[in-house]
N, C-alpha and C positions, 0 to 999 in steps of 0.2 A: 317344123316341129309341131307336131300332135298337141291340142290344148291341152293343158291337166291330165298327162298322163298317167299319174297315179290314184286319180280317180276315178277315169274310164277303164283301168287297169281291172280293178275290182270286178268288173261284169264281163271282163275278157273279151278277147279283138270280133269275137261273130256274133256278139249280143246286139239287140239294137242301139242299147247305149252305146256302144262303141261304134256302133257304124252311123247315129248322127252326128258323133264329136268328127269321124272320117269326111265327113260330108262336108260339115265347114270349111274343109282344106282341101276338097276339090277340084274347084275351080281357080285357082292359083298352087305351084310346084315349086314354088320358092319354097328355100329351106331357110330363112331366115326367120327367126322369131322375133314376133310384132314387139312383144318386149322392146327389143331395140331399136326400135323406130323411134327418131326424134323425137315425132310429134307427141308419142303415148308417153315418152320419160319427159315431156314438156307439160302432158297432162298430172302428171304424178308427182311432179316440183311445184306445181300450182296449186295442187291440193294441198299439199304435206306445208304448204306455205314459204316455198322457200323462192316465189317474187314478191317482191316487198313494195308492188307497185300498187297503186288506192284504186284502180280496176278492179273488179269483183272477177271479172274473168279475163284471160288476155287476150288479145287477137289472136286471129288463127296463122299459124306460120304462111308467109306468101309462097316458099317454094316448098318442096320436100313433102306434101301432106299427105293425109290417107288418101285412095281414091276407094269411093265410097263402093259399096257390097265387093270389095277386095278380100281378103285373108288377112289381112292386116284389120280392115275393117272389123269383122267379125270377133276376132280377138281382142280390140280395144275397146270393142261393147261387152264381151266379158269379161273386159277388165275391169268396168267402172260399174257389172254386176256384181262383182266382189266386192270393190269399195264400198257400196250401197247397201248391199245389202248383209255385209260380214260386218259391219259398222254398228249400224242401223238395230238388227237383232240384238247386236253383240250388249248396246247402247241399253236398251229396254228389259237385259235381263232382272231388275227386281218387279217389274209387274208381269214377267212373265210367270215367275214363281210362285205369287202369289194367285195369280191367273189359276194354274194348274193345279195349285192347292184347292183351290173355292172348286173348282171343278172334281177334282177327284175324292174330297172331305168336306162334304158343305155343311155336315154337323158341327165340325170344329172350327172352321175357318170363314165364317158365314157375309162379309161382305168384304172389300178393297180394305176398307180402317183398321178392322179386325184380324184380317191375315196377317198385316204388316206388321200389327204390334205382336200378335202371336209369334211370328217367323224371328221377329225380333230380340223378343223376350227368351225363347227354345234355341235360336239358334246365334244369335248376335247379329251384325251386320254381315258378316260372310256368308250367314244362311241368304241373304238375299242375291248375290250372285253365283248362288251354286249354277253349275253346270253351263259356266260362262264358254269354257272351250269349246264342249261339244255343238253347241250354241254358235260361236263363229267358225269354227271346222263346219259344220253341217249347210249354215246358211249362205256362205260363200262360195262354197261348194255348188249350191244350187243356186244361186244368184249369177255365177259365172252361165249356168246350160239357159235357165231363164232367160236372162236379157242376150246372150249371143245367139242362141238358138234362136228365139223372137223376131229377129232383127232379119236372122239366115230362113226361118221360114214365113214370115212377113215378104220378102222379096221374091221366094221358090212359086208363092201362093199366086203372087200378082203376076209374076211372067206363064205361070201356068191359066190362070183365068184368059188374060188379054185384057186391052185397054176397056172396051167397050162392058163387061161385065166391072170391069175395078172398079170402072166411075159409080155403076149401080149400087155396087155391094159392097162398096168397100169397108162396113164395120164386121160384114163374114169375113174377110181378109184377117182383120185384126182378131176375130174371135179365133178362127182356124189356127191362126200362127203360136198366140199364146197360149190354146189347149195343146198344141203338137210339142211346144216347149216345155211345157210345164210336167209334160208325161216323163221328158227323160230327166228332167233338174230333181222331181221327186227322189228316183235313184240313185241319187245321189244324198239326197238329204235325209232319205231316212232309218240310216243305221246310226247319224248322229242323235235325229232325232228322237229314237228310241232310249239309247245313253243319257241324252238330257233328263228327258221327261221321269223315268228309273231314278237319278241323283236327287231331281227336284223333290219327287215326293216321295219318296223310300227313307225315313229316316235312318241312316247311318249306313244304307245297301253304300255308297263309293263315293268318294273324295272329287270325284270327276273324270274325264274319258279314260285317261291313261290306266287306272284301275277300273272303271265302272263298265268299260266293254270288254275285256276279257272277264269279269265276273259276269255278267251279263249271259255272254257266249255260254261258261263253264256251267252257269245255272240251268240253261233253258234252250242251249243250241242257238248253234248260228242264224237256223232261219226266222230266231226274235229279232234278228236285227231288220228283218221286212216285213214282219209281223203285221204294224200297220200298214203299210206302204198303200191298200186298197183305200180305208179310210184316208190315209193321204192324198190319195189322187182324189180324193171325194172333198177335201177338204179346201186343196190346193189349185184343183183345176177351174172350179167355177171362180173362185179368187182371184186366180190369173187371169183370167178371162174378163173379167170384170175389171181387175185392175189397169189390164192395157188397155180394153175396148173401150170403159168409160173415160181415161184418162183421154186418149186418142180425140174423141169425141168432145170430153170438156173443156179442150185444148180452144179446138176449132169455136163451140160456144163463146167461149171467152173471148176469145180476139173478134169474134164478128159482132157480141153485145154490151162487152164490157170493158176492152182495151179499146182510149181513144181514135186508135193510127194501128194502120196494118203490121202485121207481123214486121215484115221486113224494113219498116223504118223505127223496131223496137230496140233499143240497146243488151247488149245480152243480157245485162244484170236484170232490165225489164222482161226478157222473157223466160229466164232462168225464176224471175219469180211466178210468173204464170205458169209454169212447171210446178213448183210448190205448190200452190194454190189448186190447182187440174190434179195433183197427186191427191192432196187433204181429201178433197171432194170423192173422189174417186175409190178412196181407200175405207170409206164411211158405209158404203155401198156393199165393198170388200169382208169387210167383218161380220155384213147380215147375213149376205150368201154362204156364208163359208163357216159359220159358227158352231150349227148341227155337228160338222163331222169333225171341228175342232175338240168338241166334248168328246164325242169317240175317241179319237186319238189319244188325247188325255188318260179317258178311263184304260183302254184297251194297253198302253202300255204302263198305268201303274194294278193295274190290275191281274197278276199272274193266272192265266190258263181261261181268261174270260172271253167272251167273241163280242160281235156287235149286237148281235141279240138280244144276248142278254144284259147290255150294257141299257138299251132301247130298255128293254123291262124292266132294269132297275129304276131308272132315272124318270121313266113317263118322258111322253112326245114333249109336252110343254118346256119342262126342265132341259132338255135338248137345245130347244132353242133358244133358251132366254138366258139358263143356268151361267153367270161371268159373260153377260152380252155388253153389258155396261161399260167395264172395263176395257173388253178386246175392245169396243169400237174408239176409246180413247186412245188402246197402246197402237191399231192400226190404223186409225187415220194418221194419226204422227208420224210413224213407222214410214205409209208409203207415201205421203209428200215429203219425203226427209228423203225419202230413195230415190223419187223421182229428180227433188232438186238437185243431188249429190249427180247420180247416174248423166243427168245431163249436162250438167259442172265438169265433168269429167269430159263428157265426148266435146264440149266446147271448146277446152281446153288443149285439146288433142287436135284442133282444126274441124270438127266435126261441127254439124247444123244440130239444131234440138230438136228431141223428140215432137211428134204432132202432130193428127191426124190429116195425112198425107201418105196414101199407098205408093209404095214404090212405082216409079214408070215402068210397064209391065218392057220384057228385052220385044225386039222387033223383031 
């Protein structure tokens, strides 16, 4: 069975969305979906909490496991991109609120202290999770193509290089995989994210998706729903890039300068937290690069019939990049060591090794 196929659905079977999600399930014909695979309903009861054993994480099953870059495999890493990151977003919606307010009204709404009481005072507590759905519909969505896609072109990249370039270059490996992932997880995530961003700062435009994308649609045409998608990918992709390549990399730092004892005599609980810690770092990083075309986004979708131009000439260069930098870099350092230690939680759980700067062995 095809991953998510009512979300590849949307871009139709000859789109290139559709033919990376085809991709993933090329290499294995099995019709069976990874869903019920032991190992991933063993990773999904350990999340959801229901072993009750004082291990942070469980062993990995001795028989039955995934075998790694499988179709199983691939799908259990967009599995625990769901969990991470449909969580995760879902988790931080009142700074993101506030976030998009200071960015698209910074007359009215002029720091973090100030939005919160304002959104408060105008809207009560509910105003601070508006646009919670489209929020995890949007980001689970693209958390599933991210971390599977990643994983599947992470391993396409290395067996295409050969062993002798991997060894070289292997943080191109990791930049390549997460720019080629991030191009299709956008398409996914940005007709939510247009819905969101509309509820957040639109006072009284929608209730939330189920009204705010069909009025959306009916106001200004379907193709608002991709409206930003460019800035997206301007937003998104150096982020992702940054987000795996420096994680990847903090990874390997850490255990060679700052974890007593090699990786593999770490406990998982101990390297599940260097995962957290490799994510925080990481995600710090994430927020500078990636913050310019954040404000675009922003503006461009509560801003009716505006482009990036003029968004650039409203705001001034400087405002671009500073304007709510404060913030993001609190809501996304949290954000990606929260995904990172979840996402790995997950594949641990499942029988899987942790993420960490380590190219796939390229195929012989």
């Amino acid at each position: 069975m095809a991953p998510f196929p009512h979300i590849s659905g949307l871009f139709g079977a000859a789109s290139p969305f559709g033919c990376a999600v085809r991709s993933m399930n090329a290499g294995n014909q099995r019709q069976e979906d990874a869903a019920s695979n032991p190992s991933v309903k063993h990773a999904v009861a350990a999340l959801m909490g229901g072993n009750n054993s004082s291990k942070v994480v469980p062993a990995a099953p001795a028989e039955g496991g995934i075998k790694m870059y499988s179709q199983e495999y691939y799908m259990t890493c967009a599995l625990g991109g769901i969990v991470s990151c449909g969580a995760t977003h879902t988790a931080v919606t009142p700074l993101d609120v506030v976030k998009c307010n200071i960015q698209t009204d910074p007359a009215k709404y002029k720091g973090i202290s100030s939005g919160f009481s304002i959104l408060l005072k105008e809207q009560g507590p509910a105003g601070l999770f508006r646009g919670w759905l489209p929020t995890l519909m949007g980001y689970s969505a693209q958390g599933a193509f991210k971390f599977g896609l990643y994983e599947y072109f992470k391993k396409t990249y290395a067996d295409m290089a050969g062993e002798e370039l991997v060894a070289k270059y292997q943080t191109l490996i990791f930049l390549a995989g997460s720019a080629s992932a991030e191009f299709f997880a956008d398409m996914a995530l940005s007709p939510f994210e247009a819905v969101k961003v509309a509820v957040q700062t639109r006072p009284g435009f929608a209730k939330g998706l189920s009204d705010g994308m069909p009025k959306l649609i009916q106001q200004e045409g379907a193709g608002v729903l991709f409206k930003s998608l460019v800035p997206l990918w301007g937003r998104q992709i150096p982020y992702t890039m940054m987000k795996f390549g420096a994680f990847e990399n903090v990874v390997q730092l850490l255990y060679k300068y700052a974890v007593p004892k090699p990786r593999e005599e770490c406990s998982k609980a101990e390297q599940l937290t260097v995962s957290f810690a490799a994510g925080y770092i990481a995600g710090v990083f994430c927020a500078v690069v990636s913050h310019p075309a954040d404000n675009l986004v922003s503006k461009l979708n509560a801003q009716k019939g505006s482009t990036a131009g003029d968004i650039i000439k409203q705001m001034g260069w400087y405002a671009l990049f500073t304007r709510g930098l404060g913030l993001r870099i609190i809501m996304i350092g949290t954000l990606t060591g929260l995904q990172w230690g979840i996402y790995d939680s997950f594949k641990v759980a499942a029988g899987l090794p942790t993420t960490g700067a380590k190219v796939p062995t390229p195929a012989k």
